[in-house]
C-alpha positions in Angstrom: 0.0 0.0 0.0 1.2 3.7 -0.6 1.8 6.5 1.8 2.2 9.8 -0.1 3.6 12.3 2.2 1.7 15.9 1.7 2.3 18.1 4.7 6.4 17.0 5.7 9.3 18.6 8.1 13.0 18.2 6.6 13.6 15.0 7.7 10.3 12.8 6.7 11.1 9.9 3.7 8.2 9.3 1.7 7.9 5.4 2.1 5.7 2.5 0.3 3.5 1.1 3.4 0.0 0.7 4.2 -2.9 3.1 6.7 -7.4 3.2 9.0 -8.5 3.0 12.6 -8.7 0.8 16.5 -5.1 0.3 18.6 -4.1 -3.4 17.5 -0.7 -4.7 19.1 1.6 -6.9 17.7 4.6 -6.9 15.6 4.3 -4.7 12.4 6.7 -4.2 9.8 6.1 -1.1 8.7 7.5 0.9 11.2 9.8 4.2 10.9 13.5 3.4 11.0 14.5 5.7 13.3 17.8 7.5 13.3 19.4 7.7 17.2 22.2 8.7 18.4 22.4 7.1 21.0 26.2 7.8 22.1 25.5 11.6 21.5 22.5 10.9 23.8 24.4 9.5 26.3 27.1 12.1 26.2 24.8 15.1 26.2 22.7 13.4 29.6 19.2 15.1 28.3 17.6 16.2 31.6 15.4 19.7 30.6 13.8 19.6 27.2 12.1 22.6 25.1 8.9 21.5 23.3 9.5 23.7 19.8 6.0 25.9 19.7 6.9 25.5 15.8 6.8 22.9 13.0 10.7 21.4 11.9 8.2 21.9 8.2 4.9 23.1 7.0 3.2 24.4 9.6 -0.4 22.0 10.5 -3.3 23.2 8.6 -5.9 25.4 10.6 -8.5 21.9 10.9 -5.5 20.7 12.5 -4.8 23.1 15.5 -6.8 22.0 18.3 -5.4 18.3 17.9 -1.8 19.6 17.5 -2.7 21.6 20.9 -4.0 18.3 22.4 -0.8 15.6 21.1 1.7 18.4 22.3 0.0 18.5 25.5 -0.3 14.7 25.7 3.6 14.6 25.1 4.6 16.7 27.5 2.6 14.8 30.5 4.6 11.9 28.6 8.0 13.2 28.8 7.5 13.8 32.4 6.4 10.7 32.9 9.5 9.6 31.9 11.8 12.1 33.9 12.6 15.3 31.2 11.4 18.3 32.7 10.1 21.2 30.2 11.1 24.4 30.0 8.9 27.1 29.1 9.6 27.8 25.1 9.3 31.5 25.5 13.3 32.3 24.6 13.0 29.8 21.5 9.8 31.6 20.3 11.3 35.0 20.1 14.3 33.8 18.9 12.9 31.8 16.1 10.8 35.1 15.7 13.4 37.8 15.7 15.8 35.3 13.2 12.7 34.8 10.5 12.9 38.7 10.4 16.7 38.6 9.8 17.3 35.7 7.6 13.3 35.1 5.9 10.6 32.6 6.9 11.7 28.9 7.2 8.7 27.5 5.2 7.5 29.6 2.3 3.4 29.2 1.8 3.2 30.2 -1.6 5.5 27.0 -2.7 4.7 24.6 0.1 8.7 24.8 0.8 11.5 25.3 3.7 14.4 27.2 3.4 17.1 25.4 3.8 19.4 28.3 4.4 16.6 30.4 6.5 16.1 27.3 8.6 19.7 26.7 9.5 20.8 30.2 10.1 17.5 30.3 12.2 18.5 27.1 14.7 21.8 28.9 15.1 20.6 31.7 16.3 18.0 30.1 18.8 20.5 27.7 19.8 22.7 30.7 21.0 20.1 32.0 22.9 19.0 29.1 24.4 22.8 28.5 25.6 23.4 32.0 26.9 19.6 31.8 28.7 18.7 28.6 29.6 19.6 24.7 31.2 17.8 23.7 27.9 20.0 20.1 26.5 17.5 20.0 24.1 15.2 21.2 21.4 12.6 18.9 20.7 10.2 19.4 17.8 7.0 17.2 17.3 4.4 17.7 14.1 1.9 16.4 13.1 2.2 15.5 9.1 -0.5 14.5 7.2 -0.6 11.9 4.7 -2.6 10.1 2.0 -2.6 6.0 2.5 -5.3 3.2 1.6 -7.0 0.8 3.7 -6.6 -3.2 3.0 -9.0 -5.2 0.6 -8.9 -8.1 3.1 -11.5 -9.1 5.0 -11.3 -6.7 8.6 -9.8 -3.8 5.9 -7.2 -3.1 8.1 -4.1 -1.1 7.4 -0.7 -0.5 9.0 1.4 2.4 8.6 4.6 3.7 10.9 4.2 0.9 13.1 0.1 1.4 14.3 -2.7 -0.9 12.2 -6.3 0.6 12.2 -9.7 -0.4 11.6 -11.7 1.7 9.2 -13.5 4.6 10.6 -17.3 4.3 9.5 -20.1 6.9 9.3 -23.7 6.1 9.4 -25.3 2.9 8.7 -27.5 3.8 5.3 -27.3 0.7 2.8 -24.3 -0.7 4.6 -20.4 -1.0 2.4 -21.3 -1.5 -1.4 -19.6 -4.5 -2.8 -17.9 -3.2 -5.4 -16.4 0.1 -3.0 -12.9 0.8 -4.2 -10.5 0.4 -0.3 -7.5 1.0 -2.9 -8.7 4.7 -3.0 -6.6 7.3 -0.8 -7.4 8.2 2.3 -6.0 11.0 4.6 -4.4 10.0 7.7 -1.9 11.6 10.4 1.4 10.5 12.0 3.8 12.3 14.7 7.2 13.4 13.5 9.5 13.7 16.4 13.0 15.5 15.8 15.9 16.0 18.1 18.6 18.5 18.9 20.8 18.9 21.2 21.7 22.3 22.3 25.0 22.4 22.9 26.2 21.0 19.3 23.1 21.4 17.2 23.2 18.0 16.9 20.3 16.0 15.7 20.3 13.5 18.0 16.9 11.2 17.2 14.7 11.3 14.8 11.3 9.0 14.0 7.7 8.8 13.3 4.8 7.2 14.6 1.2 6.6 13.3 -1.8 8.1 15.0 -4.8 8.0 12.8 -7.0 8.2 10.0 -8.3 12.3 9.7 -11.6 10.7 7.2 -14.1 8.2 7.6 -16.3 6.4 5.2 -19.4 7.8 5.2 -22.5 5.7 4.2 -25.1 8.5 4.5 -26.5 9.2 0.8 -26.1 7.4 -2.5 -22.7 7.1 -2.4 -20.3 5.8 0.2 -17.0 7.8 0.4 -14.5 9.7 2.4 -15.3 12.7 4.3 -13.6 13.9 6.8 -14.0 13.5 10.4 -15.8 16.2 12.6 -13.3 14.8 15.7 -9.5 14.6 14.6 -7.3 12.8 16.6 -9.7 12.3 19.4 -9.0 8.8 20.0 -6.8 9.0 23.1 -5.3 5.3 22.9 -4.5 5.7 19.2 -2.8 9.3 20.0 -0.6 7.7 22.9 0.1 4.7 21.2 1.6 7.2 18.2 3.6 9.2 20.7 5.3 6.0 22.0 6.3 4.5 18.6 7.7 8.1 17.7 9.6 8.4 20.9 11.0 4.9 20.9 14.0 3.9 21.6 15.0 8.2 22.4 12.3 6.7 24.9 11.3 3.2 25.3 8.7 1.2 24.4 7.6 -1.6 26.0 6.5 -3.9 23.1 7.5 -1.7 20.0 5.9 -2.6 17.3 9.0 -3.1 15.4 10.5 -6.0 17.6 10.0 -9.4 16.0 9.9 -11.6 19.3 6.9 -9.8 21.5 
């Protein structure tokens, strides 16, 4: 199944996988290989994190916003959970801010591109604030990118992307599935890009992505079944954690990744 990548930070890979919608454990190929680190890691002792109040890419679309507000809030409770204490992002903001004046925006609207040059010059500068003003090891950055994928043909229609495998989200009852319905058509679904830096070195230190969720659901009201999309995005709690995990692992563990063969 494809995944065509439509709304991407620097770092994402467009892949060929599968996507859909219900948390289902178990091991699943398709998951993100993740790029860690993990001496740097070590070295650098990560204790206080800054949750970027910015995309790495695109910015999230405006139907986006409220779930973007929710995940980031969900992370944070999980990187506490786990022993990182946040710092309050107000010295990255108006750095970030006061560089996009000097050197141009990072992502350009009008051609749906970043800067390259804008966005390094632009991490420089708030890393050099963040050192001279802060205990910040860390810069983490966590979007949401949006995607177009298909469900299965089989018989539960289940699909798997980034490491999660969902049922189909359905809408009304009317004449039930048609027979002949098309699953090989694209659907729109979201996954959690998670990038890390460390302060000191402007070092990417992790990177990865995890699936969260279908953003459409097949709806059966009229006289024609097809996608629309959903009036609650991202609202399934489980399916949101779940993602957060796989895009954390192994920056943070996960007990029963996806992505280990012997579970």
């Amino acid at each position: 199944m494809r995944i065509i990548l439509l709304s991407v930070g620097l770092l994402v890979i467009a892949s060929t996988i599968s996507a859909c919608s219900s948390t289902i454990t178990g091991y699943n190929p398709t998951v993100f290989p993740f790029r860690y680190a993990q001496e740097a890691v070590n070295e650098t002792k990560i204790k206080r994190v800054i949750l970027a109040p910015v995309s790495i890419g695109a910015p999230v679309r405006s139907h986006l916003r409220k779930a973007e507000r929710k995940t980031k809030a969900v992370i944070k409770a999980y990187l506490r959970s786990n022993g990182y204490e946040i710092l309050p992002n107000y010295q990255f903001d108006n750095a970030w801010k006061q560089a996009n004046r000097t050197y141009g925006n990072v992502f350009d609207p009008s051609t749906g591109k970043v800067n390259a040059d804008a966005w390094r010059a632009t991490m420089v500068t708030v890393a050099e604030k963040l050192r001279a003003e802060t205990q910040a090891d860390a810069i983490i950055f966590a979007d949401i990118i949006v995607h177009e994928t298909t469900h299965s043909i089989g018989q539960n229609h289940y699909a798997k992307w980034y490491g999660v495998t969902r049922k189909p989200s359905i809408k009304g009852a009317g004449n039930g599935i048609p027979m002949d319905f098309d699953w090989s058509q694209p659907v729109r679904a979201a996954s959690l890009q998670v990038t890390v830096f460390g302060v000191d070195k402007l070092q990417q230190l992790f990177s990865s992505i995890g699936g969260v969720d279908t953003l459409q659901t097949l709806n059966l009201k009229g006289s024609d079944a097809g996608y629309t999309r959903r009036k609650k995005l991202l609202s399934n709690d489980k399916n949101l954690e779940e993602g957060i995990k796989i895009a954390f692992h192994p920056f943070i563990p996960m007990a029963n990744y996806p992505g280990d063969k012997e579970q």
